[in-house]
C-alpha positions in Angstrom: -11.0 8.9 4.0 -10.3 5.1 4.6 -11.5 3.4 7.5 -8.2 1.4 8.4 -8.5 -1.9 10.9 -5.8 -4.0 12.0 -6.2 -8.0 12.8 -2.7 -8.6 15.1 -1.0 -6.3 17.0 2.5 -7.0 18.0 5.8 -6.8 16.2 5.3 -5.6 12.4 2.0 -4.5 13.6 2.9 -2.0 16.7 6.8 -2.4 17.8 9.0 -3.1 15.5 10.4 -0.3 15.0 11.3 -0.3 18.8 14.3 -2.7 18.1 17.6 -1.4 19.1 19.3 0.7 16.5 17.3 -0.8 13.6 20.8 -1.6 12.3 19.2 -4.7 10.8 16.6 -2.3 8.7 19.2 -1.3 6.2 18.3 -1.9 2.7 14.8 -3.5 3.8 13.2 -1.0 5.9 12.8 2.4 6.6 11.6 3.5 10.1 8.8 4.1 10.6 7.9 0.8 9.4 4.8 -0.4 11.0 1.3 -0.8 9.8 0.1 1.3 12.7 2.5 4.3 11.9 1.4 4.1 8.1 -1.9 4.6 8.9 -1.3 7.5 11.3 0.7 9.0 9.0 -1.4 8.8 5.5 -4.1 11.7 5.1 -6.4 9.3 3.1 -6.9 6.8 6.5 -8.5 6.5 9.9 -7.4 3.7 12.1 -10.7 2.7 13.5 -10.2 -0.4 15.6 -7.3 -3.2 16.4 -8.0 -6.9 17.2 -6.1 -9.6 19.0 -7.0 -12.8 20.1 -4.8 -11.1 23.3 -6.6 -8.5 25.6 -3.0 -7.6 26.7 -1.9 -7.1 23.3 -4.4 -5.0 21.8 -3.8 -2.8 25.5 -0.4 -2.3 25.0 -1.3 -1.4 21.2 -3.6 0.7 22.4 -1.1 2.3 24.7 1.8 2.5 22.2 0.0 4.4 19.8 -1.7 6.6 22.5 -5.0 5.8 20.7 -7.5 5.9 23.7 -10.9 5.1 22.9 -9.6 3.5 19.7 -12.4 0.3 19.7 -10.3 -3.1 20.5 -11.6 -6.3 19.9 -10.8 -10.2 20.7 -12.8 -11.5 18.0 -11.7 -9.7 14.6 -15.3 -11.4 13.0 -16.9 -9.1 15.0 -14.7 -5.9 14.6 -15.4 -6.4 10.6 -19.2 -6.8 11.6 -19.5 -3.3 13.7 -16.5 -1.4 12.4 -16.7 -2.4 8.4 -13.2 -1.0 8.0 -12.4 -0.5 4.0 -8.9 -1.4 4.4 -7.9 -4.1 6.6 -4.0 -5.1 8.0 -3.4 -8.3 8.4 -0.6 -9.0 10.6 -1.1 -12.4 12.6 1.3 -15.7 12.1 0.8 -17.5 8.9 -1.3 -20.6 9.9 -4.3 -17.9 10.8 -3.7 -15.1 8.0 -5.9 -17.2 4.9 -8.8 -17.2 6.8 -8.5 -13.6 8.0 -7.9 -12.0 4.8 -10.9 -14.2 3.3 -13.7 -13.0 6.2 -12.1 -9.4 5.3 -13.3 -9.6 1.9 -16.6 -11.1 1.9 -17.1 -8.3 4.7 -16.8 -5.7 2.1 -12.6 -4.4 2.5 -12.1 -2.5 -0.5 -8.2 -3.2 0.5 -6.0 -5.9 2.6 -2.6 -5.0 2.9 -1.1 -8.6 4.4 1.9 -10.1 5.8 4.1 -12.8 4.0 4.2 -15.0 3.9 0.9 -14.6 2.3 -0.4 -18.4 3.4 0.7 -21.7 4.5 0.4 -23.9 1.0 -0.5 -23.0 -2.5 -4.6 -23.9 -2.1 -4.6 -21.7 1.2 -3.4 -18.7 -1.0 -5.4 -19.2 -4.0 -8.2 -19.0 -2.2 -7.4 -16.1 -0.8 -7.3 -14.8 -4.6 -10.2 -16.6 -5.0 -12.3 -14.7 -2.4 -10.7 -11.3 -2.8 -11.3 -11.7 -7.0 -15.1 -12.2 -6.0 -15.6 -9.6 -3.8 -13.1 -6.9 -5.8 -10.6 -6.5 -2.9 -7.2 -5.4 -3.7 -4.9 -7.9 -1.8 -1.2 -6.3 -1.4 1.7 -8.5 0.2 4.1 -6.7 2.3 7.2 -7.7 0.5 8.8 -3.9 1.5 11.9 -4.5 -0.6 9.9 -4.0 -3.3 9.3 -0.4 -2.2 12.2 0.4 -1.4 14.9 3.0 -3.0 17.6 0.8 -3.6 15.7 -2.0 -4.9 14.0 0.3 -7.4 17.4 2.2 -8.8 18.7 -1.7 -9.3 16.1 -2.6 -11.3 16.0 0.8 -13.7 19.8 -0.1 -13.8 19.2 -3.6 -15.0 16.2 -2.7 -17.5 18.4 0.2 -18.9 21.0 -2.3 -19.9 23.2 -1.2 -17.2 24.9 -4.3 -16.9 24.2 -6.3 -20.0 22.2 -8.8 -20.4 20.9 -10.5 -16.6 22.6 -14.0 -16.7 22.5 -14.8 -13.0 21.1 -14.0 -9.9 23.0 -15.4 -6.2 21.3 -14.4 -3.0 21.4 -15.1 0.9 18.8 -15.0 3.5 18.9 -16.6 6.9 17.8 -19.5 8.3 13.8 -20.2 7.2 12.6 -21.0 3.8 9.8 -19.5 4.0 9.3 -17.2 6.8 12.5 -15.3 5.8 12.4 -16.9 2.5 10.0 -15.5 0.9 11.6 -12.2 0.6 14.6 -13.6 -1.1 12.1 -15.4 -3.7 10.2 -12.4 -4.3 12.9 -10.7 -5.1 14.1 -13.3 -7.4 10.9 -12.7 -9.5 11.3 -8.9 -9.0 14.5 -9.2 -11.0 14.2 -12.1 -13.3 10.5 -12.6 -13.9 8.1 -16.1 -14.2 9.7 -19.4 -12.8 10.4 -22.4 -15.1 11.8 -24.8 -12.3 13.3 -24.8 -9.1 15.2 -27.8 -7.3 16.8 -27.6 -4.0 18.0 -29.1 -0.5 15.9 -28.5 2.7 17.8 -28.6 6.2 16.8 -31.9 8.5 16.5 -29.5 11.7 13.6 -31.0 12.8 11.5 -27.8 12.5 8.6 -26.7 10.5 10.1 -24.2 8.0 13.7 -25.0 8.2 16.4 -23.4 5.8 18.2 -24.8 3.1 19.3 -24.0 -0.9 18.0 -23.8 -4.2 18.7 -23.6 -7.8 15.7 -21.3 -9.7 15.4 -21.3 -13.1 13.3 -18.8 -15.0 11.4 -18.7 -18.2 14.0 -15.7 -19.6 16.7 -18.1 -19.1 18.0 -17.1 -16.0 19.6 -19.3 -13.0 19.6 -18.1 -9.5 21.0 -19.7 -6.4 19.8 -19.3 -3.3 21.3 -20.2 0.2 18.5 -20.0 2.9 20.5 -21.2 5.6 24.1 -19.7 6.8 22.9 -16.4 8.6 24.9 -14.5 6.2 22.1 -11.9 6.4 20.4 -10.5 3.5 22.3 -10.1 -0.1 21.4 -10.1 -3.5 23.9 -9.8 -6.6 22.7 -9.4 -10.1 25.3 -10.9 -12.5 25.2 -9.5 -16.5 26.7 -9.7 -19.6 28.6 -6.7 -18.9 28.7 -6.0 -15.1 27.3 -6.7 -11.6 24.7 -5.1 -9.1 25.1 -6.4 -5.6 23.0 -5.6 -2.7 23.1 -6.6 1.2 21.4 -5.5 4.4 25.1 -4.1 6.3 25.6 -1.2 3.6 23.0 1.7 2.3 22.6 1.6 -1.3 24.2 -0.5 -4.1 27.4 -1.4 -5.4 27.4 -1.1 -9.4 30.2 -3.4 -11.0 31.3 -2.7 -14.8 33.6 -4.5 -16.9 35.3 -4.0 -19.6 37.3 -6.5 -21.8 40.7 -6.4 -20.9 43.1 -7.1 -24.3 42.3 -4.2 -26.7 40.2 -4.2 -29.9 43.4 -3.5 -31.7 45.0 -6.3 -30.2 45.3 -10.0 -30.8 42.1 -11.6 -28.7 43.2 -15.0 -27.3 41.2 -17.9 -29.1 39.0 -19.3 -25.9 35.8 -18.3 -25.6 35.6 -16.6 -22.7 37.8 -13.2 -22.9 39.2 -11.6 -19.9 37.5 -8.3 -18.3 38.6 -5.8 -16.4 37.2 -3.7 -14.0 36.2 -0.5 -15.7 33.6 0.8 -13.4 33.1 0.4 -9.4 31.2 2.5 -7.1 28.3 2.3 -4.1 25.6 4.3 -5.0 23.3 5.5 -2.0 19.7 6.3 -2.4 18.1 8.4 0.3 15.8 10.2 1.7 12.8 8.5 0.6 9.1 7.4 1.8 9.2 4.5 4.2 8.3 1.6 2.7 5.7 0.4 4.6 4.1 3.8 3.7 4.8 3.4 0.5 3.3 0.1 0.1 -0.2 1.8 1.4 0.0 4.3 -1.1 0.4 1.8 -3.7 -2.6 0.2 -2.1 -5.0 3.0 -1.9 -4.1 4.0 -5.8 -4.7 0.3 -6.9 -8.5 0.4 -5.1 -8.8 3.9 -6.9 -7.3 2.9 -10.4 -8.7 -0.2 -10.2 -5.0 -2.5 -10.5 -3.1 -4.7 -8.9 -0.5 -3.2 -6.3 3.1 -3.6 -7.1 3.2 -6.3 -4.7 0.4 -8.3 -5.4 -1.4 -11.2 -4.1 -0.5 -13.2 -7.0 3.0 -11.8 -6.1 3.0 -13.4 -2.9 1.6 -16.9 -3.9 4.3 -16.7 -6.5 6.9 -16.4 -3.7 5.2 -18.5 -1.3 5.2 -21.4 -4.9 9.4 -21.7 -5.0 9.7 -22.2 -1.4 6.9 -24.7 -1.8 8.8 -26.6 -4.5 12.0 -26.6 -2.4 10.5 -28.4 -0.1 8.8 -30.8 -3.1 12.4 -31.5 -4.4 14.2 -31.9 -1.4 11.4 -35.2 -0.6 12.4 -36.3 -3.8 16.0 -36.1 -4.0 16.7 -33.0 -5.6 14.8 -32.7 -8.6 13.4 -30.4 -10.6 9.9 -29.3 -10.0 8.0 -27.5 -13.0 6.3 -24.7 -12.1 3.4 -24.4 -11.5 3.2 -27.4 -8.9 1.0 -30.6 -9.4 -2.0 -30.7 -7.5 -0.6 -32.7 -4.5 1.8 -29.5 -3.9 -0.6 -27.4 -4.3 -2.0 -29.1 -0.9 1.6 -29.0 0.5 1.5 -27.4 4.0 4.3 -25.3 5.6 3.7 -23.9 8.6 6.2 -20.9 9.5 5.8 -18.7 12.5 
């Protein structure tokens, strides 16, 4: 049995899965989809206290949950002192989360299951690696998409050579680069693997983590473009050789795209290089019932502390993520060029400070 703790309790914490209908949920989530609920719900854990810098928070925590008695504290540094909870949530805003997660390790969490984005620059997030590498805590980021059904089937379709060869990658995610970002980078990664270079435009809105777009090269060859900024909601196409795979947040499931060539083998081909196709193959494919991702992503986290590895989504993962909206920004400053990754030192220090 885990002793579970969590360090902020209100939306993805406690209440999120209070929103009306959920409707936004679709192909991200599955409900139940708070930390609270996971931990309620897994046989390996115990929540065993909640803190809040809020004594109103952590009560209406407390109430939600109809935990009474459940110990609540305003000062998480003490809860980790008296409680010494073996997993620890951490569900706060950003500019606070790099210091949490680092005060849960050296306290002896065996796991930290954390929000993204995982930090506010590049040297915040490594050393968070830093400290949970020293102390042997597994760090998981809660990127859920990467626990989720559809998300999975696409990428056994891609790896199976469903669609050809992966050429291409165009996504959409609303308004905030990295906030909402990060899930649309993380899933570029999920799909395409290591970065080479990114390049892009960021929005003069006059806030902190404002949207924008970006161009993201990978190591395998791979472009993707990115448009983090007309509140077209969530979508993701994967764009082969031979097909498409296309994903968004207003339909359950996937649509799969084949093509085939469209003049015949037997026929005279037309002398430019690029033939024709035709659609051979289109259908949705819907993927349910399945574990909730949130829960899933603290199953992954108790089998990486017991088979000692990293979780699927990994802290490294997260920093990744966190690295090409970082570099966004970088090119943006400097007219749109392209910024090798890994960043220089002076992005490394880069600061974004998202909500």
């Amino acid at each position: 049995m885990y002793r579970a703790a969590i360090v902020g309790c209100g939306r993805k914490a406690s209440t999120i899965d209070d929103e009306a209908a959920l409707r936004w949920l679709t192909n991200y989530d599955i409900a139940p989809s708070t930390h609270a609920s996971a931990y309620l719900a897994n046989p390996k854990t115990k929540l065993v206290a909640a803190a809040s810098r809020s004594r109103q928070s952590l009560e209406r925590f407390a109430a939600r949950w109809k935990i009474h008695g459940l110990p609540l504290y305003t000062d998480y540094r003490e809860m980790l002192r008296r409680e010494k909870p073996d997993i620890v949530s951490v569900t706060t805003h950003a500019d606070v989360r790099a210091q949490i997660v680092m005060d849960a390790a050296r306290a002896g969490a065996k796991g930290i299951l954390c929000e993204k984005a995982i930090a506010t620059s590049l040297e915040e997030a490594d050393r968070m690696l830093e400290a949970c590498k020293s102390s042997g805590a597994k760090l998981l980021v809660n990127h859920p998409r990467r626990y989720h059904p559809t998300y999975a089937r696409a990428k056994e379709l891609l790896d199976s050579g469903a669609i050809g060869t992966l050429r291409s990658i165009s996504g959409a995610m609303w308004t905030f680069l990295i906030h909402n970002g990060t899930h649309l980078w993380d899933m570029f990664r999920y799909f395409a693997g290591d970065v080479d270079w990114v390049s892009g435009t960021v929005l003069e809105t006059g806030e902190g983590d404002p949207g924008g777009y970006g161009v993201v090269h990978f190591k395998s060859g791979v472009f993707a473009l990115a448009d983090v900024a007309t509140m077209r909601g969530f979508t993701l196409s994967l764009w082969g050789s031979d097909g498409a795979i296309e994903m968004d947040m207003f339909r359950e499931g996937l649509r799969i795209v084949l093509y085939e060539d469209a003049v015949r083998t037997n026929a005279q081909r037309p002398s430019y290089q690029f033939r024709p196709r035709k659609v051979s193959r289109d259908e949705c494919v819907e993927i349910r019932p399945a574990v909730p991702p949130m829960q899933a992503a603290l199953n992954d986290l108790i089998g990486s502390i017991e088979e000692d590895r990293d979780p699927v989504s990994s802290g490294e993962d997260g920093r990744a993520a966190l690295e090409i909206g970082i570099a966004i920004h970088l090119s943006s400053r400097k007219g749109g060029v392209h910024i090798p990754i890994p960043v220089d030192k002076e992005g490394r220090g880069f600061r974004v400070v998202s909500r």
